[in-house]
gemmi code that builds the backbone of each chain (N, CA, C; Angstrom):
import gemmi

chains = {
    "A": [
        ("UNK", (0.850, -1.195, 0.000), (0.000, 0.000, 0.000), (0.884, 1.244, 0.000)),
        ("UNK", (0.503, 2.072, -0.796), (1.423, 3.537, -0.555), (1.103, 4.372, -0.005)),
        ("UNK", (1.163, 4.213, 1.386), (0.688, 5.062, 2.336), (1.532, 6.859, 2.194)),
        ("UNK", (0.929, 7.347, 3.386), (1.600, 8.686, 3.426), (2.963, 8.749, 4.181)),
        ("UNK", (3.504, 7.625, 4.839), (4.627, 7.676, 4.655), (5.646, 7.081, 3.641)),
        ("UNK", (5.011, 6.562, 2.790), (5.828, 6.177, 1.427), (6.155, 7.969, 0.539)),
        ("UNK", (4.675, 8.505, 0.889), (4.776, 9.197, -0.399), (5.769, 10.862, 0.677)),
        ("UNK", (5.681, 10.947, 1.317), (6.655, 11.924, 2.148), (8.346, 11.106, 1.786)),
        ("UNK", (8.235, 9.767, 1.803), (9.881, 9.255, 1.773), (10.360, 9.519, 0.461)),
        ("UNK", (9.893, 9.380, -0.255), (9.387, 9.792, -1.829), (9.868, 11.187, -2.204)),
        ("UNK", (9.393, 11.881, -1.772), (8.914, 13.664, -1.985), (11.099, 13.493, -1.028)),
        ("UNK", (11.254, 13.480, 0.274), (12.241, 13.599, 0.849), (13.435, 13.140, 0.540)),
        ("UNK", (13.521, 11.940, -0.540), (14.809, 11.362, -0.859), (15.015, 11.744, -2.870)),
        ("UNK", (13.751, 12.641, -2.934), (13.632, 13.027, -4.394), (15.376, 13.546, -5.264)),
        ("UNK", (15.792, 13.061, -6.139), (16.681, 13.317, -6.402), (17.964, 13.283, -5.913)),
        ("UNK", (18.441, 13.962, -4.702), (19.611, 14.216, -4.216), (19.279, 12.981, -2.895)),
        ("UNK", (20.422, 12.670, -2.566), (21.086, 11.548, -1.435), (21.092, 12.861, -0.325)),
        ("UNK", (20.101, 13.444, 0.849), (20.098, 13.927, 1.761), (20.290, 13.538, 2.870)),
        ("UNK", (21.476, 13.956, 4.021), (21.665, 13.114, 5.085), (20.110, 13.240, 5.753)),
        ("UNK", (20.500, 12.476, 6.987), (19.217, 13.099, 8.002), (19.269, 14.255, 8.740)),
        ("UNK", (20.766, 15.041, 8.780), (20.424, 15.786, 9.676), (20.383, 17.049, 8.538)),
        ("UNK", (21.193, 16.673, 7.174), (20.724, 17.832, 6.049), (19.086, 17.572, 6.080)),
        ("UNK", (18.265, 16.841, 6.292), (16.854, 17.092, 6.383), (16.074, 17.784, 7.202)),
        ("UNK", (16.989, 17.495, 9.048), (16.759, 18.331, 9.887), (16.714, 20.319, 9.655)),
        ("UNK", (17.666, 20.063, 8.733), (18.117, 21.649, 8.986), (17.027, 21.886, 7.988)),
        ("UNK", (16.607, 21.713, 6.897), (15.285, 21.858, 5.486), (14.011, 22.249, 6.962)),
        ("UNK", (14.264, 21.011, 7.734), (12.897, 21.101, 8.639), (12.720, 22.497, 9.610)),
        ("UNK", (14.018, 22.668, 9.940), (13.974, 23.904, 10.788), (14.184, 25.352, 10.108)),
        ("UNK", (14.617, 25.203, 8.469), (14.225, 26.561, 8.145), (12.817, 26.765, 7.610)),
        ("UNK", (12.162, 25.379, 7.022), (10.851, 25.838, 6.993), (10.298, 25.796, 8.360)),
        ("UNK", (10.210, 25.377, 9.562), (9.595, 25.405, 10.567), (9.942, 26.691, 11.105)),
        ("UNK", (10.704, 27.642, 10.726), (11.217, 28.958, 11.532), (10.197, 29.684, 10.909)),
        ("UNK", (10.319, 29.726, 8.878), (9.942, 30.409, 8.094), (8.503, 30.627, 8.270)),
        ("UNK", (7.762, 29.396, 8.223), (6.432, 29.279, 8.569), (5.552, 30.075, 9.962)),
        ("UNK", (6.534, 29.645, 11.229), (6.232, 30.264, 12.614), (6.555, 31.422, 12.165)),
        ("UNK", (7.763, 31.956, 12.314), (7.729, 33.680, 12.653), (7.491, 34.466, 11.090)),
        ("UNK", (7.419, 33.776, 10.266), (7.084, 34.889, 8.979), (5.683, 35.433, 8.738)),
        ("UNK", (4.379, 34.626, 9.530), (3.395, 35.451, 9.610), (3.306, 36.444, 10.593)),
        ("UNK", (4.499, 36.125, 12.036), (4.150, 37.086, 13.199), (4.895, 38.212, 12.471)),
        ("UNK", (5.844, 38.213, 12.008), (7.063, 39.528, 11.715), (6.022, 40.466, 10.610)),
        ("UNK", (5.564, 39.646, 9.787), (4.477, 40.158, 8.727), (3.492, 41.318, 9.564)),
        ("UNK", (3.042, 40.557, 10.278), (1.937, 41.216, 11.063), (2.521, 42.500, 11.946)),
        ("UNK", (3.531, 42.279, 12.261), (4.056, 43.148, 13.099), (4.998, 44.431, 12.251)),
        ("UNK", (5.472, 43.736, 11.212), (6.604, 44.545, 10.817), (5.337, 45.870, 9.099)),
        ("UNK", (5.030, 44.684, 8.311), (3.906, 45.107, 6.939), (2.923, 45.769, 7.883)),
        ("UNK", (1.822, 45.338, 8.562), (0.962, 45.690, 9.150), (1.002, 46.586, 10.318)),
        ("UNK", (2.605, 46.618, 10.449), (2.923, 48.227, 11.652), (1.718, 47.930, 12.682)),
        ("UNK", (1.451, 46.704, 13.404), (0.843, 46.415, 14.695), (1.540, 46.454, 15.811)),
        ("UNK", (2.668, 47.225, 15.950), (3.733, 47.087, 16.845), (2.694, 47.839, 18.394)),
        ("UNK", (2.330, 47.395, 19.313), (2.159, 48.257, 20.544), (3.104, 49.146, 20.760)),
        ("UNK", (2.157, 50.013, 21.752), (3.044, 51.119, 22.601), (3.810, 50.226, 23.695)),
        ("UNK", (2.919, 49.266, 24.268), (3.484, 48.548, 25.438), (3.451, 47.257, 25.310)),
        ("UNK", (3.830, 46.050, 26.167), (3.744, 44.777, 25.442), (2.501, 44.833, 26.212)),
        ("UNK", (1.123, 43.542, 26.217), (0.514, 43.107, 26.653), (-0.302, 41.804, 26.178)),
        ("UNK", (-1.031, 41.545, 26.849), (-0.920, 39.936, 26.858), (-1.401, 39.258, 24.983)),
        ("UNK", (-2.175, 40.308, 24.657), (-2.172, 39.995, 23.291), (-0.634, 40.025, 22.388)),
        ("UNK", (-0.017, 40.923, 22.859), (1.053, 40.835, 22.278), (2.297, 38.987, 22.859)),
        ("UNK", (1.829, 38.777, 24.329), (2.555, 37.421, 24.421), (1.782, 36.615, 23.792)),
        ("UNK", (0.762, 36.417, 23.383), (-0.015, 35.478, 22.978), (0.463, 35.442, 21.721)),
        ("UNK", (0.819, 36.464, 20.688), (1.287, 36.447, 19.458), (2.766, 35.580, 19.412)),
        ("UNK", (3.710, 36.235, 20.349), (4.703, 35.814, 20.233), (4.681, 33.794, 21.060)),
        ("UNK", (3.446, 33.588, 21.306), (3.585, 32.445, 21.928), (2.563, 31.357, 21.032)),
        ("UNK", (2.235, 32.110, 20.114), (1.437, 31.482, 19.046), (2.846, 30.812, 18.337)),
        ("UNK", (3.593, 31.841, 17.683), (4.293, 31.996, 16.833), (5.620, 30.531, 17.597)),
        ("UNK", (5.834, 30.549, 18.814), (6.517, 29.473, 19.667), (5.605, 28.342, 19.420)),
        ("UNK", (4.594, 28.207, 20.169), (3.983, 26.893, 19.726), (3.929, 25.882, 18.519)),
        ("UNK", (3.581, 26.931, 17.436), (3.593, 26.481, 15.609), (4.952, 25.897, 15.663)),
        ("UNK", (5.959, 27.027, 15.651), (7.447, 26.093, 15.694), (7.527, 24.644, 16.150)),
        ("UNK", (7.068, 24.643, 17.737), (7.317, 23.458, 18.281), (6.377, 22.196, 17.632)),
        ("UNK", (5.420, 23.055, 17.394), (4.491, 21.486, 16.641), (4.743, 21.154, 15.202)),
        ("UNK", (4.935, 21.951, 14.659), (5.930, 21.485, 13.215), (7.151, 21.350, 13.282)),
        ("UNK", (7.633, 21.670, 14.075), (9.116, 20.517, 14.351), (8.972, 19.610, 14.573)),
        ("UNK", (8.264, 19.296, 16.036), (8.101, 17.921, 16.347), (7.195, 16.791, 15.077)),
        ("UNK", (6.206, 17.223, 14.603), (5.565, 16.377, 13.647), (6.579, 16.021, 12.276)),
        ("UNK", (7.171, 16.991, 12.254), (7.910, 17.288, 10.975), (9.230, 16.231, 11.029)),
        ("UNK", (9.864, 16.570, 12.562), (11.152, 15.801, 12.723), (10.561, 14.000, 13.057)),
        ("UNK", (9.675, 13.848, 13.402), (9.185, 12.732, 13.633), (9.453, 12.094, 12.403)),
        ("UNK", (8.102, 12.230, 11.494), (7.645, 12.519, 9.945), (9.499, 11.814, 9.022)),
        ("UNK", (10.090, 12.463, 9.459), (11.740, 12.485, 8.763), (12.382, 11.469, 9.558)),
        ("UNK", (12.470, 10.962, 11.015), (13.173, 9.925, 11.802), (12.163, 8.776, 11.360)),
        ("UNK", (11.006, 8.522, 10.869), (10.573, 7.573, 10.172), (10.735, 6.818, 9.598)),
        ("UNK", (11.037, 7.625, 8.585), (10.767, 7.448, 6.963), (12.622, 7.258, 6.439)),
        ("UNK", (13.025, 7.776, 8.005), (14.596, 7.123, 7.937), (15.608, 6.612, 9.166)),
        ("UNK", (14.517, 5.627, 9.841), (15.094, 5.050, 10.955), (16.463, 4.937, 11.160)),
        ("UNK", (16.774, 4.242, 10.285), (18.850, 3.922, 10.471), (19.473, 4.690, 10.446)),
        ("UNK", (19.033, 6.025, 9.580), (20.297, 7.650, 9.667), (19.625, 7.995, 10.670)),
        ("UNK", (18.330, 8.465, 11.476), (18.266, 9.097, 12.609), (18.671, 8.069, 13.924)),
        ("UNK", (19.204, 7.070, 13.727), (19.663, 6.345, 14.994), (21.159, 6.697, 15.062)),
        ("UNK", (21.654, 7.058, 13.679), (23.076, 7.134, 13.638), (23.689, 8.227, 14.070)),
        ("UNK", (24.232, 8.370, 15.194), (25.223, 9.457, 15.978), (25.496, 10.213, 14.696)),
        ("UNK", (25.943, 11.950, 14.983), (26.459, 12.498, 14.190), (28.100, 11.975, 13.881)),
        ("UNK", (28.123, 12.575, 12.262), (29.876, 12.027, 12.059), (30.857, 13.514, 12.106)),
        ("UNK", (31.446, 12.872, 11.571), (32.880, 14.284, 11.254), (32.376, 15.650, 10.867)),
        ("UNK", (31.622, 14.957, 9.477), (30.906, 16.251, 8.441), (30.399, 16.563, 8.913)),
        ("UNK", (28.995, 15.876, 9.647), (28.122, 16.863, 10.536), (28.360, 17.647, 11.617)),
        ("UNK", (29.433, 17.025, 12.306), (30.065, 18.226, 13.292), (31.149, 19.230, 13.192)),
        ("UNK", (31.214, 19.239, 11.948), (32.105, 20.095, 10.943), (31.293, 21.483, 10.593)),
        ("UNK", (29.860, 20.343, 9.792), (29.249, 21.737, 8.724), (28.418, 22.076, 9.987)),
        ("UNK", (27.892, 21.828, 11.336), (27.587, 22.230, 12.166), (27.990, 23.567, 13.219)),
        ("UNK", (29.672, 23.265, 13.001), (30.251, 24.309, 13.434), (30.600, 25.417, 13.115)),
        ("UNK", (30.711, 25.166, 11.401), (30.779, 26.460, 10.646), (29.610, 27.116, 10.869)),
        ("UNK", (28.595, 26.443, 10.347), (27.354, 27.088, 10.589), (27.119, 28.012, 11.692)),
        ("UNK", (27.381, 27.780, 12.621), (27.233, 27.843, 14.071), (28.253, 29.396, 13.750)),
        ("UNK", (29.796, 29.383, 13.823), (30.793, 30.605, 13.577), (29.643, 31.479, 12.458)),
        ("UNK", (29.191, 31.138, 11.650), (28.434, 32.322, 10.346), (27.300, 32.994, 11.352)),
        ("UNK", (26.413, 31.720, 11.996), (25.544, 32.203, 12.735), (25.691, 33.159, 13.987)),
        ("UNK", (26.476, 32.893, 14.802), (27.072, 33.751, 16.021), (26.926, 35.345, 15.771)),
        ("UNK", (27.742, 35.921, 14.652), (28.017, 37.292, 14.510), (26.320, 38.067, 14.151)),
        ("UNK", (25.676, 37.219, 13.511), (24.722, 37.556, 12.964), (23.760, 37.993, 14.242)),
        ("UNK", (23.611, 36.554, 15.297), (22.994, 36.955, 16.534), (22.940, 38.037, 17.001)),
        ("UNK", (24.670, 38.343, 17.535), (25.409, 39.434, 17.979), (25.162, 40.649, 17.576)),
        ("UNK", (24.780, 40.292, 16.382), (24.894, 41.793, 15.753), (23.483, 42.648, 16.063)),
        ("UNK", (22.617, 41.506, 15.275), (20.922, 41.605, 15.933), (20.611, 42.030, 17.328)),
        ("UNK", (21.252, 41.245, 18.187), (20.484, 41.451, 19.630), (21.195, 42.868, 19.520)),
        ("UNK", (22.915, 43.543, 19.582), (22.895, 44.908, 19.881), (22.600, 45.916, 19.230)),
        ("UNK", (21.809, 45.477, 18.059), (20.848, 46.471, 17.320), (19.707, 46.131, 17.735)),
        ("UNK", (18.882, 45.343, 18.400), (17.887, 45.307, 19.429), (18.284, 46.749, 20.309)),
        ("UNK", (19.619, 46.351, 21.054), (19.680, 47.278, 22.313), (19.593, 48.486, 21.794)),
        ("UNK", (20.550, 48.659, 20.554), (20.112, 50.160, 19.996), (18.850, 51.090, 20.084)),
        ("UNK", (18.164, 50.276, 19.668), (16.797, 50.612, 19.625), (16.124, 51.609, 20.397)),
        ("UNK", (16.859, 51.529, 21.656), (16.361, 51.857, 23.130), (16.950, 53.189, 22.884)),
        ("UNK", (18.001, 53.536, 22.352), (18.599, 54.877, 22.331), (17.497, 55.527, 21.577)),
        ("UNK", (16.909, 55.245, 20.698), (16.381, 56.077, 19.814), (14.008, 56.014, 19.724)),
        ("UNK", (14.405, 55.485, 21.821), (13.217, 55.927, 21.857), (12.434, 54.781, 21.852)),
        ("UNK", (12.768, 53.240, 21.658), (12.454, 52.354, 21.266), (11.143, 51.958, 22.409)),
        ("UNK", (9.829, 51.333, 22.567), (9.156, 50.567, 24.068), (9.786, 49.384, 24.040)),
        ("UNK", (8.920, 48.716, 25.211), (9.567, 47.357, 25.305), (9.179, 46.566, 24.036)),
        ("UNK", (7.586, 46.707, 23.026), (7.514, 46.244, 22.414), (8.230, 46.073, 21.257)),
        ("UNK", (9.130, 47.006, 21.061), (9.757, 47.408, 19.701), (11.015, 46.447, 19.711)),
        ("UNK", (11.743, 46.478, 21.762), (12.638, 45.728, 21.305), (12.600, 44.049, 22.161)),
        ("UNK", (11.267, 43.827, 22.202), (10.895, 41.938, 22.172), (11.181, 42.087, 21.220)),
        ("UNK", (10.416, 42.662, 19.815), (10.616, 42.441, 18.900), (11.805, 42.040, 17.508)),
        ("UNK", (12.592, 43.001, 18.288), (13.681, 43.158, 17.287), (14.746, 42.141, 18.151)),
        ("UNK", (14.667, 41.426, 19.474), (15.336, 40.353, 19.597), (15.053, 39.405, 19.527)),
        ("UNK", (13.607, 39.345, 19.437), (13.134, 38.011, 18.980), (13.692, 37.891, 17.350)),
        ("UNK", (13.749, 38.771, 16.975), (14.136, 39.042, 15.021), (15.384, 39.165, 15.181)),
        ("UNK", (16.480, 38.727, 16.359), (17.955, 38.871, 15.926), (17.640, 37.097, 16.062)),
        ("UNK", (17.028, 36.786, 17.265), (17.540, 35.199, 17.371), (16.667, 34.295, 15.963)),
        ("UNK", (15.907, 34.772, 15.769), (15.277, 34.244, 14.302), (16.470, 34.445, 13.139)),
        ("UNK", (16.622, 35.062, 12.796), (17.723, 35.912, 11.674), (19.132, 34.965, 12.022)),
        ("UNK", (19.787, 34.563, 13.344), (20.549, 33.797, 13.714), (20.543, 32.241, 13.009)),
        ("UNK", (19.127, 32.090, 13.683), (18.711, 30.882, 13.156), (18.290, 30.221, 12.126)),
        ("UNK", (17.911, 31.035, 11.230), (18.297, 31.196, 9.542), (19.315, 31.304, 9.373)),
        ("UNK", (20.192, 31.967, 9.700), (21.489, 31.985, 8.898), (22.247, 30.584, 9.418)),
        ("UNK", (21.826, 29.808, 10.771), (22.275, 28.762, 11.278), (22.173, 27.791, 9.880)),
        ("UNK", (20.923, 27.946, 9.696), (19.930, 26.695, 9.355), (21.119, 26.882, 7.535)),
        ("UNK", (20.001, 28.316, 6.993), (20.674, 28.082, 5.559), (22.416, 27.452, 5.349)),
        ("UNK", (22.950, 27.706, 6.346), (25.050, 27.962, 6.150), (25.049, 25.887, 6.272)),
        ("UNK", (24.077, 25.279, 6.899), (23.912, 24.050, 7.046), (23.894, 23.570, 6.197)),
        ("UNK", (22.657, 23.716, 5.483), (22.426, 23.394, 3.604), (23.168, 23.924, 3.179)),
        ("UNK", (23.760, 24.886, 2.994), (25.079, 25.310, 1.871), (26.242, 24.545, 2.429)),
        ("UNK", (26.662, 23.799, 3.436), (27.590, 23.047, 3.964), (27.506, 21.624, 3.379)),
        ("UNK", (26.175, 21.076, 3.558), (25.854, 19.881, 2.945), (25.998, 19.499, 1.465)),
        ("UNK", (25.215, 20.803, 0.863), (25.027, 20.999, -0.749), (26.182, 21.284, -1.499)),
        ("UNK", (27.271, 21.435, -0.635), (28.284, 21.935, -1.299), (29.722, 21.097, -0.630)),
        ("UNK", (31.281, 22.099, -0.523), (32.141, 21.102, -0.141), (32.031, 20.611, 1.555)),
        ("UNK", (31.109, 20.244, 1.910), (31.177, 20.468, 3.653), (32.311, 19.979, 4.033)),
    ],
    "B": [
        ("UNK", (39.889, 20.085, -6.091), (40.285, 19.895, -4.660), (41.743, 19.216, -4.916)),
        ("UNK", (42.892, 18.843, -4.518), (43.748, 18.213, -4.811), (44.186, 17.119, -4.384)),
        ("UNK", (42.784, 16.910, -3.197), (42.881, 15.181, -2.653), (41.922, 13.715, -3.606)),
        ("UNK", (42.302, 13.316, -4.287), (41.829, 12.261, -4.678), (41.658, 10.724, -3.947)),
        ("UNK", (41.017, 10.174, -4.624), (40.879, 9.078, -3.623), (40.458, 7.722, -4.503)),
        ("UNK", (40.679, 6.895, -4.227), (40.465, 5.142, -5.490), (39.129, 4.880, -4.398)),
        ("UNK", (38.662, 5.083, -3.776), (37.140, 4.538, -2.499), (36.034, 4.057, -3.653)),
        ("UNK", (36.126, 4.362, -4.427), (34.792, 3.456, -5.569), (35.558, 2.308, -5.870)),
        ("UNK", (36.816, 2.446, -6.845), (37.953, 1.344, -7.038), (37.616, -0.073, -5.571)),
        ("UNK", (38.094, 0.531, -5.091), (38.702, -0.160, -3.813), (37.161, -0.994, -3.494)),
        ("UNK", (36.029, 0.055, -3.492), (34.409, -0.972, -2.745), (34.487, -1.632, -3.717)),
        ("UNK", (34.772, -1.359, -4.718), (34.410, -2.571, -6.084), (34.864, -3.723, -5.930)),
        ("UNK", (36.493, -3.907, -5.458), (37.352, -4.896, -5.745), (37.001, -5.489, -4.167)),
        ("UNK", (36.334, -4.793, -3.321), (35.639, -5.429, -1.888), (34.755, -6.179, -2.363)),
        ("UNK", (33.778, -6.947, -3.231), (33.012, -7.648, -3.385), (31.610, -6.931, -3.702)),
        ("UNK", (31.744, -5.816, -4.352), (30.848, -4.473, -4.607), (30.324, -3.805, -3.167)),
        ("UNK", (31.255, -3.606, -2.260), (30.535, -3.189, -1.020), (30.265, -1.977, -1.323)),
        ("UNK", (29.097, -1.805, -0.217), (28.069, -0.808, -0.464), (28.713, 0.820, 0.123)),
        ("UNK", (28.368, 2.228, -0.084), (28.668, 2.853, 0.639), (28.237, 3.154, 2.385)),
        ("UNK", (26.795, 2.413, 1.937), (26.592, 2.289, 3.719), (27.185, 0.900, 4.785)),
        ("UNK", (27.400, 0.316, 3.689), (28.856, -0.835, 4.942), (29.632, -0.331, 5.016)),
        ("UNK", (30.413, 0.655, 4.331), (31.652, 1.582, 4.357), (31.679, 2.166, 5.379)),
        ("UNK", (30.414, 2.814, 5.502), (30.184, 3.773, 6.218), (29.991, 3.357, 7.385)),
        ("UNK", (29.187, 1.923, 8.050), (28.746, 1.339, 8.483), (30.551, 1.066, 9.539)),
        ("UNK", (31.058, 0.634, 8.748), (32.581, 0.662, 9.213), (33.487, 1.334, 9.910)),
        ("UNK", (33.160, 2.468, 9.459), (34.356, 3.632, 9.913), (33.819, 4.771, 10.094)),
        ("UNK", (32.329, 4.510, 10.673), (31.747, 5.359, 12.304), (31.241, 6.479, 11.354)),
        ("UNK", (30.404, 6.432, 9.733), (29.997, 7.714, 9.062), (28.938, 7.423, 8.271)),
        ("UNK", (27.906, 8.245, 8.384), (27.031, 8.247, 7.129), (27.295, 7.741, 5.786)),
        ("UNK", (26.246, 7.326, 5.213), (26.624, 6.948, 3.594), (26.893, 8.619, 2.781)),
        ("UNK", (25.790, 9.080, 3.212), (26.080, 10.349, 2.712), (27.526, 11.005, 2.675)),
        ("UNK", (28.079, 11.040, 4.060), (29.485, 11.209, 3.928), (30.405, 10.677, 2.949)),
        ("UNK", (30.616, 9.112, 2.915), (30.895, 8.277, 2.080), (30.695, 8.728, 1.170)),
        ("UNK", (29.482, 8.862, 0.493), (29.712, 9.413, -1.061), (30.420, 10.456, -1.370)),
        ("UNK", (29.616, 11.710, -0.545), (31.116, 13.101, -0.334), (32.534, 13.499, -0.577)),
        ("UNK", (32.966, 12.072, 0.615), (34.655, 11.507, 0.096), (34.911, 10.720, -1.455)),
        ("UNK", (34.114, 10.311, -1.360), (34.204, 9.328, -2.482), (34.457, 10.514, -4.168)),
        ("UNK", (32.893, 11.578, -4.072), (33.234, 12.224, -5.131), (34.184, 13.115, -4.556)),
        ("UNK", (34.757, 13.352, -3.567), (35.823, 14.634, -3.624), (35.416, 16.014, -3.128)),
        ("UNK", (34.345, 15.840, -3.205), (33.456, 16.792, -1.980), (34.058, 17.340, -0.619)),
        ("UNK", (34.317, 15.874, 0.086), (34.385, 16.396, 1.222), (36.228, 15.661, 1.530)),
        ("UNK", (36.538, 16.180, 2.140), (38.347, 15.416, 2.909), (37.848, 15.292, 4.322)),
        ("UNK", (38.051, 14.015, 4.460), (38.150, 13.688, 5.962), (39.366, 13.630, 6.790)),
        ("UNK", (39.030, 13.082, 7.890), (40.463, 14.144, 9.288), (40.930, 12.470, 8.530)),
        ("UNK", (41.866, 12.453, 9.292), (43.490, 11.455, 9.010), (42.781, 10.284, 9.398)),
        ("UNK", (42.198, 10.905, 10.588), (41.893, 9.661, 11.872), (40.749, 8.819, 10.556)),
        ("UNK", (39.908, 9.460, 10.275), (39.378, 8.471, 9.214), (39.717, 8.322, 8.079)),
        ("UNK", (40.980, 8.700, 7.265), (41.317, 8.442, 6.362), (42.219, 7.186, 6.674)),
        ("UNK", (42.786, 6.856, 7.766), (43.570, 5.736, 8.462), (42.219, 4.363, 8.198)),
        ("UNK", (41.062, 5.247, 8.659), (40.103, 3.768, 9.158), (39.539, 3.303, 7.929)),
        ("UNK", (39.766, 4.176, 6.460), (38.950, 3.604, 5.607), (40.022, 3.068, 4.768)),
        ("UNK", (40.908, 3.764, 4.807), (42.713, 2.067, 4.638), (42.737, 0.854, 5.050)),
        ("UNK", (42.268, 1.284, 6.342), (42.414, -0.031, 7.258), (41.025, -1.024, 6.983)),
        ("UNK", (39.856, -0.492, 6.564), (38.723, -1.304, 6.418), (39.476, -2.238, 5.154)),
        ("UNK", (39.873, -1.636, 4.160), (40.488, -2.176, 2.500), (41.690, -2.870, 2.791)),
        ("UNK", (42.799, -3.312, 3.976), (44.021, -3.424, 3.811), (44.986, -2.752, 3.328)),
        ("UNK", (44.944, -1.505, 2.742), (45.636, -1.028, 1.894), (46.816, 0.093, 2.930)),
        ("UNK", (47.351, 0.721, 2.762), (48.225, 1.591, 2.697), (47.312, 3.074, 2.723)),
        ("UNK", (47.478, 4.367, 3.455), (47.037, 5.218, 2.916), (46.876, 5.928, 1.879)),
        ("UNK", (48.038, 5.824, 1.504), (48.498, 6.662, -0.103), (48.278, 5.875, -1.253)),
        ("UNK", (47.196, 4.420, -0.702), (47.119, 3.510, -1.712), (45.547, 3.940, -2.012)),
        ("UNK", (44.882, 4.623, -1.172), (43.734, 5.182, -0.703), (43.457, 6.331, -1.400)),
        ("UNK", (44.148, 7.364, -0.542), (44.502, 8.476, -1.242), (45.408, 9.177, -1.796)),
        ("UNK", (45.351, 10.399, -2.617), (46.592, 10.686, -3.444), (46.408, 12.380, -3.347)),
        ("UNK", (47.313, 13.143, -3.126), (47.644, 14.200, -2.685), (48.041, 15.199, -4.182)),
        ("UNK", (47.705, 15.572, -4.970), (48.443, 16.892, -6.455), (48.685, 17.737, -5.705)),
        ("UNK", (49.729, 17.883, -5.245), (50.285, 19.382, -4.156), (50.385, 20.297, -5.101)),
        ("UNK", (51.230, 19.704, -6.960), (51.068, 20.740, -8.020), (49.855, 21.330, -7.975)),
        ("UNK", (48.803, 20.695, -8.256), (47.496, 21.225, -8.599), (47.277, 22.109, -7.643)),
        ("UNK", (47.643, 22.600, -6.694), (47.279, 23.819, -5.831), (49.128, 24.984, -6.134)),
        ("UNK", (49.894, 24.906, -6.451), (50.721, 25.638, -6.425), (50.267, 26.113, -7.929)),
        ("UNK", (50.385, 25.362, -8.920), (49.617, 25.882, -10.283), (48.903, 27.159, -10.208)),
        ("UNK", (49.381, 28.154, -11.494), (48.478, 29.468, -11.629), (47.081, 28.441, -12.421)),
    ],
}
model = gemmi.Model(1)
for chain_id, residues in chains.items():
    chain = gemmi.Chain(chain_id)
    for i, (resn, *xyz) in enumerate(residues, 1):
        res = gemmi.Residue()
        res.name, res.seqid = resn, gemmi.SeqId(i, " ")
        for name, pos in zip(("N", "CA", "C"), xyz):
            atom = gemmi.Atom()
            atom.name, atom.element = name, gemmi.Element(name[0])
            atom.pos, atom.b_iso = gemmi.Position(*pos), 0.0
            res.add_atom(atom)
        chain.add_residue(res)
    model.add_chain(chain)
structure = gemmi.Structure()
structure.add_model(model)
structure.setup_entities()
């Protein structure tokens, strides 16, 4: 029978030989992209930024946490499935290689974000302006984590 | 890259072993395996020792170093 985990193993091993944890990282930039690209939308296009934070405003940012966590988890499940023997298999060399680069690309980016968060504050910023803009350094981090992963994999890692 | 490597040669003349027994061997993904294999990726010593040692061979029987090919304009 070709169930829906045939046709996800299918769709996931399409063409290119993807490790599991090059699948992980696919999973966590769409799982970032998906969670915070409607909150930033809303907040950033739609200029809904509060004067002050309040609970509608945690509820947004805890919407936007939840989605992450449940499309990761379904998602990373979904992928340790459909490839039992690479997700049992300890990371190797490469992966703790293109992991670390990743990680050095990602760092500065953080860095840079969160003290242009703090900036913010000089120029008048509320608290809402800068949840915001550190929640949007550690996102922005984590994209650049995620993408430098796939360009590690896809390329000479 | 200027590290080459015989690792297709060599699984062949193993009895067509696979890249995931390779891999299976010397503590790495197949994915990796292929990586090294096309030239993609260079692994540390420590596993360039273990995938000699899976074949019997010699390192430099393994791999092969063009030091020209990087001094070359």
């Amino acid at each position: 029978m070709f169930g829906l985990v045939d046709i996800v193993r299918t769709a996931l091993n399409m063409g290119v030989a993807m490790s599991f944890r090059e699948k992980l990282s696919w999973v966590s930039l769409g799982g970032i992209t998906v969670a915070y690209g409607p909150y930033f939308f809303i907040v950033l296009v739609l200029q809904r930024t509060p004067t002050s934070l309040g609970v509608a405003d945690a509820a947004g940012i805890l919407t936007a946490v939840l989605v992450l966590t449940c499309l990761m988890t379904v998602a990373t499940i979904i992928v340790a499935i459909t490839n039992v023997r690479d997700a049992q298999a300890p990371s190797d060399e490469r992966d703790v290689r293109i992991a670390g680069r990743a990680v050095a690309f990602a760092y500065p980016v953080l860095l840079a974000g969160v003290f242009a968060a703090l900036a913010t504050l000089f120029f008048g910023a509320n608290q809402a302006v800068l949840i915001n803009a550190v929640l949007a350094a550690v996102v922005l981090g984590e994209l650049t984590r995620c993408l430098f992963e796939i360009v590690g994999y896809r390329t000479r890692g | 890259m200027p590290i080459t490597n015989q690792i297709r040669l060599l699984r062949f003349m193993a009895g067509e072993m696979t890249q995931a027994e390779l891999g299976a061997r010397i503590g790495m993904t197949r994915q990796t395996v292929a990586a090294i294999e096309a030239g993609k990726y260079s692994p540390t010593l420590e596993a360039a020792f273990r995938i000699a040692q899976v074949f019997g061979k010699p390192l430099d029987a393994v791999f092969q170093w063009d030091g020209d090919a990087v001094s070359r304009p």
